[in-house]
C-alpha positions as CSV (number, residue, x, y, z in Angstrom):
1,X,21.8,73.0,-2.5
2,X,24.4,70.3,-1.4
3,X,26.1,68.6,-3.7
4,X,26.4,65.7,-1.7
5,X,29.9,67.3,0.8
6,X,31.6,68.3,-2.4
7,X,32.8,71.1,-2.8
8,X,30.2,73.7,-5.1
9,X,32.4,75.0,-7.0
10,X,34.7,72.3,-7.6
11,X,31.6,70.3,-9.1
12,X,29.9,73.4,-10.8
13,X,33.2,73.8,-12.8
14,X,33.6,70.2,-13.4
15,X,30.3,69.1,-14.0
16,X,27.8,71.7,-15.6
17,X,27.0,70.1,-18.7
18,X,24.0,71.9,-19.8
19,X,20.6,73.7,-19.3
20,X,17.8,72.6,-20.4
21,X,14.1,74.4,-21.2
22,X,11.5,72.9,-22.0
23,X,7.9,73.9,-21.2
24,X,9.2,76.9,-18.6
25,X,11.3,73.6,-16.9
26,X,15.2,74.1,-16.0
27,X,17.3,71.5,-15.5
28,X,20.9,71.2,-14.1
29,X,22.8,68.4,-15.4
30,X,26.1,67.4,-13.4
31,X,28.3,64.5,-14.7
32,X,30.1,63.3,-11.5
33,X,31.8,60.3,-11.1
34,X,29.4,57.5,-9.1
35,X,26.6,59.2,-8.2
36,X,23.1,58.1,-8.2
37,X,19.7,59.8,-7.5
38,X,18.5,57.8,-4.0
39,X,21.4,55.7,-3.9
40,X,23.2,55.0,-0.4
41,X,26.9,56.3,-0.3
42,X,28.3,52.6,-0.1
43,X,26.5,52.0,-3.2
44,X,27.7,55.4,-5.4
45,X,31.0,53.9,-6.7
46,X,29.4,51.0,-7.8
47,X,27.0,52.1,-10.2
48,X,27.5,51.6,-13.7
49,X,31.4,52.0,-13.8
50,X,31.1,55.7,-12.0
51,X,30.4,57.2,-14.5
52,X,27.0,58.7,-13.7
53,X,24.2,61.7,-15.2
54,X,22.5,62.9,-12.4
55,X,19.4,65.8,-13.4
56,X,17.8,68.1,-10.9
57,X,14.9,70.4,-11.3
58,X,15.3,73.8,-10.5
59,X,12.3,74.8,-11.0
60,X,8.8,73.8,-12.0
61,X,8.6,69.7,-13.4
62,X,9.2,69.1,-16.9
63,X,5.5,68.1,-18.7
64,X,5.1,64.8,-20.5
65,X,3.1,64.7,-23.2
66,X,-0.4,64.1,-21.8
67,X,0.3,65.7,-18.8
68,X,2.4,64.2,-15.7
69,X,6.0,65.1,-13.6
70,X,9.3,64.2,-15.9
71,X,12.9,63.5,-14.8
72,X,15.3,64.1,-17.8
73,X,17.2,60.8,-16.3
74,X,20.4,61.1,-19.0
75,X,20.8,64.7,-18.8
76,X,20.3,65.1,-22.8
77,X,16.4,64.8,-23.1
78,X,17.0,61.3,-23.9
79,X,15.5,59.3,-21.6
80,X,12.1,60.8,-19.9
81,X,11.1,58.8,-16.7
82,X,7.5,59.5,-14.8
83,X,7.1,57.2,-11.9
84,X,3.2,56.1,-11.7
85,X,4.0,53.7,-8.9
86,X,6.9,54.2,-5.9
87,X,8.8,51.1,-5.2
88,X,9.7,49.9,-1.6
89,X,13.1,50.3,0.1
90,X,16.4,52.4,-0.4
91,X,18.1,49.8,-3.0
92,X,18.3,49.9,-6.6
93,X,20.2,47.5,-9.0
94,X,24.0,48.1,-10.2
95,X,25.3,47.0,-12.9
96,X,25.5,43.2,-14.1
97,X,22.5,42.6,-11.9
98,X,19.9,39.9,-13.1
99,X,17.1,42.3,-13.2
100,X,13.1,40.9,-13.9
101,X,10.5,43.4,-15.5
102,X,7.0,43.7,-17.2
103,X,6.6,46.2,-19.7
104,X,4.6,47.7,-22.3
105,X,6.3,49.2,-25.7
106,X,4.1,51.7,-27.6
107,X,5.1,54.1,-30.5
108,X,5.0,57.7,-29.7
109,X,4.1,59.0,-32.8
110,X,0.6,57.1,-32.7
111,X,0.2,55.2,-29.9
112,X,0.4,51.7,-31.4
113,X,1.6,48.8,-29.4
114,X,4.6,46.9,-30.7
115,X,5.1,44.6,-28.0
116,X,4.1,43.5,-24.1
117,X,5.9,40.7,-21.5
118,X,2.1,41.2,-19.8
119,X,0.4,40.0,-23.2
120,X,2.4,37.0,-23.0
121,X,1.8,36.7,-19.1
122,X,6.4,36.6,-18.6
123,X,8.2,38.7,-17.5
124,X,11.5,39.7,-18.7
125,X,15.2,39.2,-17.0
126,X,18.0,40.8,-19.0
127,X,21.6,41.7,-17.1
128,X,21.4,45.1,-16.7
129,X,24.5,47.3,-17.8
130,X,25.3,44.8,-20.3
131,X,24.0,46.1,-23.8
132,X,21.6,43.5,-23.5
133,X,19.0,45.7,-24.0
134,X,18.5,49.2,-25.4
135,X,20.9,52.0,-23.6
136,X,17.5,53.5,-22.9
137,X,16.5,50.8,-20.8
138,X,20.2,50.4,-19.1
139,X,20.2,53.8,-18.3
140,X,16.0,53.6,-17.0
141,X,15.8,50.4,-15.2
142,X,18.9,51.5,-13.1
143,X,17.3,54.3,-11.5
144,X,14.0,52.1,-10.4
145,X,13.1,50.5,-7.1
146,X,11.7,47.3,-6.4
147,X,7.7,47.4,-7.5
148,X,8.1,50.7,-9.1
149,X,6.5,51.2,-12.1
150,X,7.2,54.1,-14.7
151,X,7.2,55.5,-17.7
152,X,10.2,56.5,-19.6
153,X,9.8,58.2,-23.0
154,X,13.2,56.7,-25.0
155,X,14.5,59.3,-28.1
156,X,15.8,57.3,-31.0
157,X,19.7,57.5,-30.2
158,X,18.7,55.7,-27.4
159,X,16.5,53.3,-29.1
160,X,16.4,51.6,-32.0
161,X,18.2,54.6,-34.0
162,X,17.9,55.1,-37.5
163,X,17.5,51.2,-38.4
164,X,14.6,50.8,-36.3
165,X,13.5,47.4,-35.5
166,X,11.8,45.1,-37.9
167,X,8.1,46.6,-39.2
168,X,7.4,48.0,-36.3
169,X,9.2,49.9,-35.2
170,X,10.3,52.9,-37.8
171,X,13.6,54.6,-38.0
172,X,14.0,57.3,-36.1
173,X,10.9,56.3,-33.8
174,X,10.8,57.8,-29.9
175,X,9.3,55.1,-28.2
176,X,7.8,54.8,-24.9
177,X,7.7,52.1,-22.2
178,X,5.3,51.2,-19.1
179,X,7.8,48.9,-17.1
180,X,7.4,47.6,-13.8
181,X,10.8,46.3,-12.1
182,X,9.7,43.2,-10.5
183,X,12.9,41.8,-9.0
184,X,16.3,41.7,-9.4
185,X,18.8,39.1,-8.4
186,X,15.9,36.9,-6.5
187,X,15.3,33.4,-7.5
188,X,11.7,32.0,-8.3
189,X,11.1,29.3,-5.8
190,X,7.4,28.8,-6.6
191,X,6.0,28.8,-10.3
192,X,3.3,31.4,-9.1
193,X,5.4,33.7,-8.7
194,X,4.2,33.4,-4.6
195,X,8.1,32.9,-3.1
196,X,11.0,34.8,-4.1
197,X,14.8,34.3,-2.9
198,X,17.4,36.4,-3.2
199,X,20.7,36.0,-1.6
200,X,22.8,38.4,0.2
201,X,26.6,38.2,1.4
202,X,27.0,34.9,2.8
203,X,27.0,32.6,0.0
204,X,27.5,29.5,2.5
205,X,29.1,26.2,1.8
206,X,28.8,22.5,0.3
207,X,25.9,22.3,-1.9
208,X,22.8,20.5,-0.2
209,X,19.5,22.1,1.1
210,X,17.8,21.3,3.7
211,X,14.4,18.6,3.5
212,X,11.1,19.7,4.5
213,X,11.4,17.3,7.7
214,X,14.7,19.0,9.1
215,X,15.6,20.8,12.1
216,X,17.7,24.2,11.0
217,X,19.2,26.5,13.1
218,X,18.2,30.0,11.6
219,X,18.1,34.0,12.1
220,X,15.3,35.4,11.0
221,X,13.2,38.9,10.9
222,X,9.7,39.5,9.6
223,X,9.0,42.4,7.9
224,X,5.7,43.5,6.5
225,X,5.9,47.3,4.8
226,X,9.0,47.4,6.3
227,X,8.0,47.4,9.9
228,X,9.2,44.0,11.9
229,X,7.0,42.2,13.0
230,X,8.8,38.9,14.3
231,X,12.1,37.5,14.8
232,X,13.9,34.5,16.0
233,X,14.1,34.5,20.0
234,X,16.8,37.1,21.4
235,X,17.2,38.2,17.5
236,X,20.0,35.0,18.0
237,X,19.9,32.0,16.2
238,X,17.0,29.3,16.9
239,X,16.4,26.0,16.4
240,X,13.2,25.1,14.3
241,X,11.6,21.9,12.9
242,X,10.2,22.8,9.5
243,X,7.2,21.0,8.1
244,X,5.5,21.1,11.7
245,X,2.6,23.4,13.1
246,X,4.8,25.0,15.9
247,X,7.3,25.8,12.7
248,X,7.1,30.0,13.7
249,X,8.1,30.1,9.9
250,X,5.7,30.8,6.7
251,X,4.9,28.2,4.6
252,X,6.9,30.0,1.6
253,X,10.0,30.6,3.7
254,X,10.1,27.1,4.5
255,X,9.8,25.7,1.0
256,X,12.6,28.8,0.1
257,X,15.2,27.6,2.7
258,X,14.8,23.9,1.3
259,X,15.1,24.7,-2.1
260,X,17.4,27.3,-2.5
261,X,19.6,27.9,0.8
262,X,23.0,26.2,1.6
263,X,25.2,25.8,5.4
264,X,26.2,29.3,6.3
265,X,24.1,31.1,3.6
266,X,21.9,34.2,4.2
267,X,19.0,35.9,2.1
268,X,15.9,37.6,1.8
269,X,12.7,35.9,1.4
270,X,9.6,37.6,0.0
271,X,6.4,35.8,0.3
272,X,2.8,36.6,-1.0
273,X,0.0,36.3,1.1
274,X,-1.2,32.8,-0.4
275,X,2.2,31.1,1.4
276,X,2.4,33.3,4.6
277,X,-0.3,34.5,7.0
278,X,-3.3,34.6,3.9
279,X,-6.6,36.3,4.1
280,X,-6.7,36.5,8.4
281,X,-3.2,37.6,8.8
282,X,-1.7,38.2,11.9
283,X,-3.5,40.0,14.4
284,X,-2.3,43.1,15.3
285,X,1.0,42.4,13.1
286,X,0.7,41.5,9.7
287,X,-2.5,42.7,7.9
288,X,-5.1,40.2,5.7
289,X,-3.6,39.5,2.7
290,X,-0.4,41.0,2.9
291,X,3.3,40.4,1.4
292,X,6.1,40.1,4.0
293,X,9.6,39.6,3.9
294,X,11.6,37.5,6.0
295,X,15.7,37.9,6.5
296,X,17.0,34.4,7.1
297,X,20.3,33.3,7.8
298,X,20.8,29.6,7.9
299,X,24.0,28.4,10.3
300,X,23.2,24.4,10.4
301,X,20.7,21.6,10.3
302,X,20.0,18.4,11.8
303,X,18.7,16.3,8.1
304,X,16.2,13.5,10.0
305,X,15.5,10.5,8.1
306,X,12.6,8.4,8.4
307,X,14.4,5.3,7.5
308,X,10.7,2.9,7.9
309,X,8.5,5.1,6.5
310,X,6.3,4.3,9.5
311,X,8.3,6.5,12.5
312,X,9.8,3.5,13.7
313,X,13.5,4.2,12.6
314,X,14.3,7.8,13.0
315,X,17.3,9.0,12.2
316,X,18.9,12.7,13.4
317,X,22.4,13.2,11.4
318,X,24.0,16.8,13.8
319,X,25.0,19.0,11.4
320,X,26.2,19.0,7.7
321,X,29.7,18.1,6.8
322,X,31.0,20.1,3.6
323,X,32.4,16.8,2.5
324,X,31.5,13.7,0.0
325,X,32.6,11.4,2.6
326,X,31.7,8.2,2.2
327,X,28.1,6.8,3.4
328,X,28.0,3.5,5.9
329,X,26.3,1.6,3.0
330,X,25.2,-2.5,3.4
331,X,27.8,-4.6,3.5
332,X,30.6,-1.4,4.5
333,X,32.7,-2.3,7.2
334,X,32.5,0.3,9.9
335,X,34.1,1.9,12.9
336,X,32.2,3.8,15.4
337,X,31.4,4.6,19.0
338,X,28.4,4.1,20.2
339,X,26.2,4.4,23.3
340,X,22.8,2.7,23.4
341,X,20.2,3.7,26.0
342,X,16.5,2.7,27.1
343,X,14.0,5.5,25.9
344,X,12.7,7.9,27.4
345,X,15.0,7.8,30.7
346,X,15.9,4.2,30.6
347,X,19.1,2.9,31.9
348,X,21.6,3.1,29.0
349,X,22.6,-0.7,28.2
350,X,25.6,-0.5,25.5
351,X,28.8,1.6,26.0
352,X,30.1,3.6,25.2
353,X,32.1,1.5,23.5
354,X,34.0,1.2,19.8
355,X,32.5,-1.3,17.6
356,X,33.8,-2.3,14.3
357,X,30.6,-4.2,11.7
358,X,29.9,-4.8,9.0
359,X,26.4,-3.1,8.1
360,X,23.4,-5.5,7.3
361,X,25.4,-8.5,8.9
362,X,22.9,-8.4,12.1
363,X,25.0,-8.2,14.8
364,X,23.0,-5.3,15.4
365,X,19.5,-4.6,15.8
366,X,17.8,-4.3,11.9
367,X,16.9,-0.8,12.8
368,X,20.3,0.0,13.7
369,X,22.0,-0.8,10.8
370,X,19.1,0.3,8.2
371,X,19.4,3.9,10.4
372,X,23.5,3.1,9.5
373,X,23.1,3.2,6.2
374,X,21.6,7.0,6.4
375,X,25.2,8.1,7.8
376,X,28.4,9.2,6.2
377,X,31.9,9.1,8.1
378,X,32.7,11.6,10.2
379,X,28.9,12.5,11.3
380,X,27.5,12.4,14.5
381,X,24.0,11.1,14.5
382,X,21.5,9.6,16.8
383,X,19.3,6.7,15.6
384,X,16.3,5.7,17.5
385,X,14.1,2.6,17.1
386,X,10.5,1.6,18.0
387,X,10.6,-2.0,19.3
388,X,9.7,-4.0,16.3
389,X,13.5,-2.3,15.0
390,X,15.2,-3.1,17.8
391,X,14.7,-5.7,20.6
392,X,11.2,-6.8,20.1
393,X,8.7,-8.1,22.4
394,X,11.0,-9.7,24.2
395,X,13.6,-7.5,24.5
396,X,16.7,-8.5,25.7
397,X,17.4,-9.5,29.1
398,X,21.2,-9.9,29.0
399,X,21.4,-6.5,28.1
400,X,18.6,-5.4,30.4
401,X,16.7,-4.1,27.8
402,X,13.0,-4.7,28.7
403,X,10.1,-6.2,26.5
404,X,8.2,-3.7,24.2
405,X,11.0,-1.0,24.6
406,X,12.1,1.9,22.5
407,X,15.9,2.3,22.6
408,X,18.0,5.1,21.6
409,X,21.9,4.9,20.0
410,X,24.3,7.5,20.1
411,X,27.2,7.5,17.9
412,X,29.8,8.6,15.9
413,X,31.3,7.2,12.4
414,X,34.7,7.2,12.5
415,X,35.9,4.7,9.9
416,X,34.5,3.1,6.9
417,X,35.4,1.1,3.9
418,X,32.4,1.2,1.2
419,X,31.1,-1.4,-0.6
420,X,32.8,0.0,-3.8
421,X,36.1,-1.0,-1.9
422,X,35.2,-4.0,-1.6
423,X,36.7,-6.8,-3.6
424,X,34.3,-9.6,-5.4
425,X,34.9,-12.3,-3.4
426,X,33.6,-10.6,-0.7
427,X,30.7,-9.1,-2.4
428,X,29.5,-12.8,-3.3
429,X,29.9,-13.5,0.3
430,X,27.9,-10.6,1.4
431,X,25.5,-11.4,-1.0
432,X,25.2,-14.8,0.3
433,X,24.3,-13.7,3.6
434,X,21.4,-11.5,2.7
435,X,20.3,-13.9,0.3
436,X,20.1,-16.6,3.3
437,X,18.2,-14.0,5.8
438,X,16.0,-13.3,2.9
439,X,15.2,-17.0,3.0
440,X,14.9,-17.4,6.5
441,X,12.4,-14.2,6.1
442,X,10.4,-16.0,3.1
443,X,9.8,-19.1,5.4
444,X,8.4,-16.8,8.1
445,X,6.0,-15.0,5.4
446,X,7.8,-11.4,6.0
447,X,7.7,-11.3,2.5
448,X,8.3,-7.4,2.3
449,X,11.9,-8.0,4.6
450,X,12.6,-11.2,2.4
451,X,12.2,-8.7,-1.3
452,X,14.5,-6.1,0.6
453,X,16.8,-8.5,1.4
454,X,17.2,-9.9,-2.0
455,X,17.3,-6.4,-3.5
456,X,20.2,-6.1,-1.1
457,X,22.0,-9.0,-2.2
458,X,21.4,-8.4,-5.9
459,X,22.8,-5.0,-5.5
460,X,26.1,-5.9,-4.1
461,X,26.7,-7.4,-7.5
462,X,24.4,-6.1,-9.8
463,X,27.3,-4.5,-12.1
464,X,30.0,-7.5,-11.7
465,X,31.1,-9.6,-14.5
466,X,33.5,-12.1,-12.6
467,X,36.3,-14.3,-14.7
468,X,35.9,-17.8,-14.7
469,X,34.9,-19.4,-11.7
470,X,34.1,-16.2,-10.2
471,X,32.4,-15.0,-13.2
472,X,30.3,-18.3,-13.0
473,X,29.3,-17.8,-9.2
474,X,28.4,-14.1,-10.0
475,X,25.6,-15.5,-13.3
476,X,24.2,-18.2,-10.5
477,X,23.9,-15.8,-7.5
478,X,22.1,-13.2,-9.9
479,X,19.5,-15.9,-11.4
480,X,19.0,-17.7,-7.9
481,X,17.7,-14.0,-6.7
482,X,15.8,-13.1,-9.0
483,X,14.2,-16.6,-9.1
484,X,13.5,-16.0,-5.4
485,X,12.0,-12.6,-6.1
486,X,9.8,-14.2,-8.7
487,X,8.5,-16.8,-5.9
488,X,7.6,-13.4,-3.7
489,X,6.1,-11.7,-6.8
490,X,4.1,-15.0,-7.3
491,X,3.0,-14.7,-3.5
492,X,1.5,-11.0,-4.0
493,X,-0.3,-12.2,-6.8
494,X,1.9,-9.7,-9.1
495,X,2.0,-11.9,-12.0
496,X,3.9,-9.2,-14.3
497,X,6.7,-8.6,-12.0
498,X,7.0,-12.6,-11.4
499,X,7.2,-13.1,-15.7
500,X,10.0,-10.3,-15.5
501,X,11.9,-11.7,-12.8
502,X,12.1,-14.8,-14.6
503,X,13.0,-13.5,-17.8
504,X,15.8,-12.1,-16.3
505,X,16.8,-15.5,-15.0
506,X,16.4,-17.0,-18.2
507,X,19.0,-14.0,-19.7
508,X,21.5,-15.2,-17.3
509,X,20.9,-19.0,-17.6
510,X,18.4,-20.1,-20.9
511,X,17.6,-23.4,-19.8
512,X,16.9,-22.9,-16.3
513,X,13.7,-25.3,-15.6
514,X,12.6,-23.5,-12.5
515,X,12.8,-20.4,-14.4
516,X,10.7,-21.5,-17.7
517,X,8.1,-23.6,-15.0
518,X,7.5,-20.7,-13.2
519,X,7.0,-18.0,-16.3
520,X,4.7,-20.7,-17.7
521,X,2.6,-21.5,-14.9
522,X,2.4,-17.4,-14.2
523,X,1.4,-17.3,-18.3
524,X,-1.5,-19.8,-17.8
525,X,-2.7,-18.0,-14.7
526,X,-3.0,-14.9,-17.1
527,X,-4.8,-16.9,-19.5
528,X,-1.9,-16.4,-22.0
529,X,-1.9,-20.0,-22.7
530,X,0.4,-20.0,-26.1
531,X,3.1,-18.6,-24.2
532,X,2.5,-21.3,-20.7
533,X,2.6,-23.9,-23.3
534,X,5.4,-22.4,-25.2
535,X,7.8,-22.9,-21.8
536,X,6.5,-25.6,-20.3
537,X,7.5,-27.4,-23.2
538,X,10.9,-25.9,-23.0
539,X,10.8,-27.0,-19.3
540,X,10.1,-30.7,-20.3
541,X,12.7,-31.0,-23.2
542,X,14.8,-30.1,-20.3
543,X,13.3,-32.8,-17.7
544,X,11.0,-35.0,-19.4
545,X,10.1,-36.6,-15.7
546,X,9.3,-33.5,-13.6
547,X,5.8,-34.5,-12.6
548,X,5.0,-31.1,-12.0
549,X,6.1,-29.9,-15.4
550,X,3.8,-32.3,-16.9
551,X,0.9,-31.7,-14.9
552,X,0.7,-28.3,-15.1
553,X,1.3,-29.0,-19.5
554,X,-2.4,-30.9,-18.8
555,X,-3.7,-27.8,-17.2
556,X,-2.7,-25.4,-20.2
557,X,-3.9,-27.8,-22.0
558,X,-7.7,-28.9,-20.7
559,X,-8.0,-24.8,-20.4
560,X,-6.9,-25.1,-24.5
561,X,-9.9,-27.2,-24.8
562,X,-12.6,-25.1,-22.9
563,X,-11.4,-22.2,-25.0
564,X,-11.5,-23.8,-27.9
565,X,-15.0,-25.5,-27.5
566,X,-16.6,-22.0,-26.1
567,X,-15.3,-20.5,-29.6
568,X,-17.0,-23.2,-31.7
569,X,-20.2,-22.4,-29.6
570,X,-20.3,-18.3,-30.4
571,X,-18.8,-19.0,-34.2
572,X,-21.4,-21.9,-34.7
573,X,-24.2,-19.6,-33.9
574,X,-22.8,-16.9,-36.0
575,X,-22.4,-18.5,-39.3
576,X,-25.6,-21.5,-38.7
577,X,-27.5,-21.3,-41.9
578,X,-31.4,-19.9,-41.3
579,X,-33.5,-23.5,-41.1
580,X,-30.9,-25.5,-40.0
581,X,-31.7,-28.3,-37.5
582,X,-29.2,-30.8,-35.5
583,X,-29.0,-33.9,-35.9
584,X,-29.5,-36.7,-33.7
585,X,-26.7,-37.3,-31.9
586,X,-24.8,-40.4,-32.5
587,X,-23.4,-42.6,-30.0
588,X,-19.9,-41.5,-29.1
589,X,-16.9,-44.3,-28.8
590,X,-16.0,-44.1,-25.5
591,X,-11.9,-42.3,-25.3
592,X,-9.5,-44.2,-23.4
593,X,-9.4,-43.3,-20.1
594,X,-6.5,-40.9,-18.5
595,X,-5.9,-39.5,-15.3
596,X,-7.2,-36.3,-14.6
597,X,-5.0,-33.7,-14.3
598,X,-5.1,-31.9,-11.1
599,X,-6.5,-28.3,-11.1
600,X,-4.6,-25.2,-10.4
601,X,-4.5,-25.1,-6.4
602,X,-3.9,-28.9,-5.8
603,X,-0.8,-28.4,-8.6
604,X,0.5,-25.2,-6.1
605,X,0.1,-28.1,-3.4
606,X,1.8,-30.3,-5.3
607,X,4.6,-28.4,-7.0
608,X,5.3,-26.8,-3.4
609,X,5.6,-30.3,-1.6
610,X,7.7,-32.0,-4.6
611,X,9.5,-28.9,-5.9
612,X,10.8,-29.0,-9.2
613,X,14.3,-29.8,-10.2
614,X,16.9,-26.8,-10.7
615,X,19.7,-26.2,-12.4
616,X,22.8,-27.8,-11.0
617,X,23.9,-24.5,-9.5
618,X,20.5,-24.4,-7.8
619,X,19.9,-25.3,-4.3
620,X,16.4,-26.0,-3.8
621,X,14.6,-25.0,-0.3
622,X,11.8,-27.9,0.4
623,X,8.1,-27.0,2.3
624,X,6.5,-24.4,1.0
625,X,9.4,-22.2,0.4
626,X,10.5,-23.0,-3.2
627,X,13.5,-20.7,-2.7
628,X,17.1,-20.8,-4.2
């Protein structure tokens, strides 16, 4: 036989360890340095520090008790393997591999059952190699292929040895184990157990994953039983849009590459049936309910953002940049070039040209610089805008963009100083701004662009303190936004927010009137009439004329009444004595007479028209804004 092109006798007189009979079975045991049974030359070396027991039958098998073929895997009777299932492939795991199994441990001498990964429904993943495990096991597991399943009948010395293992395991006890090598090295992408990953050479770069909207630029090969079946056009790479129906990849590949795969990475992708082709397969490639495996290698990816939520800000950043370079975030002041075009084929109407902005400032369309924001420096991108983002119905004749239009921009981000950066003073500027276009928003009832606005503004200063005079315009720009929010909250009818809102206000400045009017008037709409009357009070102490602090105190107060006099109604029935009788009513005096309040929606009317009186620090909006 060859001994693998060394030399016979060279190996005979180095190696021959022992023969072995058992059952009329011979066995040749060689200890050679890196050598495994079925393992590829490039892998010999590798294996378990080269040091390596290799058996071979000479003549008939060697019988397991009960019947069945048995490889003496350790060269010493030790370790017993009979394979019930073959595994796929060439490969087996080395050393310090992450390898996943089931298993089954019985006793020997009787047969009893002293422990199962399938009675618990997990598998186990130990490092092989390691002593992690019993040597049995090290020595077993390394000599499987992916899905085998065998037996291996483990002596004692190999076991548990004379201390056995708890009460189950005796001293001395041979043991035997059904195990199953699932995986080894492959990540679990799905809980199922549906998607496995695992990676090859190329590690790849930076540390993001593509989303499930993306366009990536892959190589891939199919493989079902080993045969391809598909691969990426001209077996080059290929640029796909994941997530749609002309994606030529699985539904398990996709979700693999997203979760697990990085710029420049490679790996191989095993799906079950359930996330690739299912029950109807492929016809004529992949049969019904078939595993495949897919070989991907991922070069690049375009990450699209849909910055609207409704397709009408779309924004494609070209590739990935292994950096954490800083992100054109509102209020940044940015460099860039950019070339703005007429979509589909439209004449292109700006640039290219270098612009510097500052982002959320509007000297740019609002899809623009919400698209900005999605953009780091360095990146090329394109951003793309339905009309309502861009130029409108109108459009913009100077330009010569036309009404109704989609436009286009191309650009590139070549400078930009973050918010972070910024100082203070300019933050409370910035805020200003937004806090102004918020207004002008409220007025035109966009109340969705007014909250975002505000939000905008709030964050610019959300964590600053301030000293002094700046300290004092950071507490009054942080009440007087969330007092506007509160007015939007009140709008929507979301009474909650609109309370919290204006508890916040009231953290940053206690006696603020419009904050305590507006929490109370939000309380009595709840019925929570205690508490309306509780800060209207508070409200009045402040400004005993605001007519519309008053008014609304008569409100809470005639609903007090009704409440009160339907609760005298239910308890006087309930507690009547049997055979009681009413009186005749006597004449009432006649109460002095006072003026009515108004009701709840001639108040809103009211208290809209007349406003009430803020804080000094307050500027109050008139119509039917109430806005800081």
């Amino acid at each position: 036989r060859s001994m693998h092109n060394c030399g016979m006798t060279a190996r005979l007189a180095l190696g021959m360890a022992c023969v072995l009979l058992a059952g009329g079975t011979s066995a040749v045991v060689l200890r050679t340095p890196g050598w495994v049974p079925g393992a590829s030359a490039s892998r010999r070396d590798a294996s378990r520090g080269g040091v390596l027991v290799a058996a071979m039958r000479l003549a008939s098998p060697m019988k397991l008790r009960g019947g069945g073929d048995a490889i003496d895997i350790t060269g010493d009777g030790g370790v017993l393997k009979q394979v019930l299932l073959d595994g796929t492939g060439d490969e087996q795991p080395l050393k310090n591999d992450d390898v996943c199994v089931h298993y089954v441990g019985t006793l020997q001498s009787d047969g009893s059952k002293f422990d199962s990964s399938r009675d618990r429904s997990a598998p186990f993943t130990f490092k092989l190699g390691q002593g992690k495990v019993i040597k049995g096991w090290d020595e077993g597991v390394a000599t499987m292929k992916r899905g085998e399943k065998a037996v291996f009948t483990v002596r004692s010395d190999y076991g548990y040895g004379v201390d056995g293992s708890g009460d189950k395991i005796p001293s001395n006890a041979t043991l035997v184990f059904e195990i199953e090598l699932l995986r080894w090295n492959e990540r679990e992408v799905t809980t199922d157990g549906g998607v496995f990953l695992k990676p090859l050479d190329q590690k790849g770069t930076g540390w993001r994953h593509p989303d499930r909207n993306d366009e990536v630029m892959v190589k891939y090969e199919g493989r079902v039983n080993g045969a391809v079946f598909t691969s990426s056009t001209n077996n080059d790479f290929e640029l796909v849009k994941l997530g749609t129906p002309t994606c030529p990849l699985p539904p398990g590949v996709e979700r693999a590459i997203c979760k697990e795969m990085k710029k420049g990475s490679n790996a191989l992708i095993t799906c079950k049936s359930e996330y690739a082709f299912g029950e109807m397969g492929l016809p004529g490639k992949v049969p019904s309910n078939a595993t495949v495996e897919y070989e991907v290698t991922l070069a690049d990816w375009n990450a699209v953002h849909d910055v609207a939520k409704d397709g009408g800000i779309i924004v494609k950043c070209l590739g990935q940049l292994d950096t954490y370079g800083p992100l054109c975030d509102d209020a940044a002041k940015v460099t860039l070039t950019v070339e703005g075009k007429v979509m589909p084929n439209g004449p292109v109407f700006l640039g290219p040209a270098e612009k510097s902005i500052t982002v959320g400032d509007g000297e740019m369309p609002d899809g623009f610089e919400r698209g900005l924001e999605k953009i780091k420096k360095g990146q090329h991108a394109i951003i793309t805008c339905k009309p309502q983002y861009a130029y409108g119905e109108a459009g913009n004749a100077e330009l010569g963009v036309p009404a109704n239009a989609d436009v286009q921009f191309v650009l590139t981000v070549t400078d930009v100083t973050p918010t972070y950066q910024l100082q203070l003073n300019d933050k409370l500027s910035a805020a200003e701004r937004r806090k102004e276009q918020g207004n002008d928003m409220f007025k035109a009832a966009e109340l969705e662009r007014a909250l975002a606005k505000y939000d905008k503004a709030f964050k610019l200063i959300q964590y600053e303190q301030g000293e002094g005079e700046e300290g004092d315009k950071v507490k009054d720009m942080k009440c007087t936004l969330h007092l506007n929010k509160a007015a939007i909250c009140d709008k929507q009818g979301r009474l909650e927010d609109s309370i919290e809102q204006c508890t916040k206000a009231l953290e940053l400045r206690p006696h603020s009137v419009k904050a305590l009017f507006r929490r109370g008037k939000a309380f009595s709409t709840m019925g929570k009439l205690d508490e309306a009357l509780s800060d209207l009070k508070a409200a009045q102490n402040q400004e005993p004329g605001n007519a519309s602090v008053k008014n609304q105190i008569a409100i809470v107060r005639q609903k007090q009444k009704k409440q009160d006099d339907k609760d005298k109604t239910v308890f006087g029935k309930m507690f009547a004595k049997p055979g009681s009788f009413t009186p005749k009513d006597e004449p009432k005096k006649e109460a002095p007479k006072e003026e009515a309040p108004k009701d709840e929606a001639e108040e809103e009317a009211h208290d809209d028209a007349e406003g009430t009186k803020a804080d000094e620090d307050v500027v109050e909006l008139d119509d039917n804004t109430k806005m800081s």
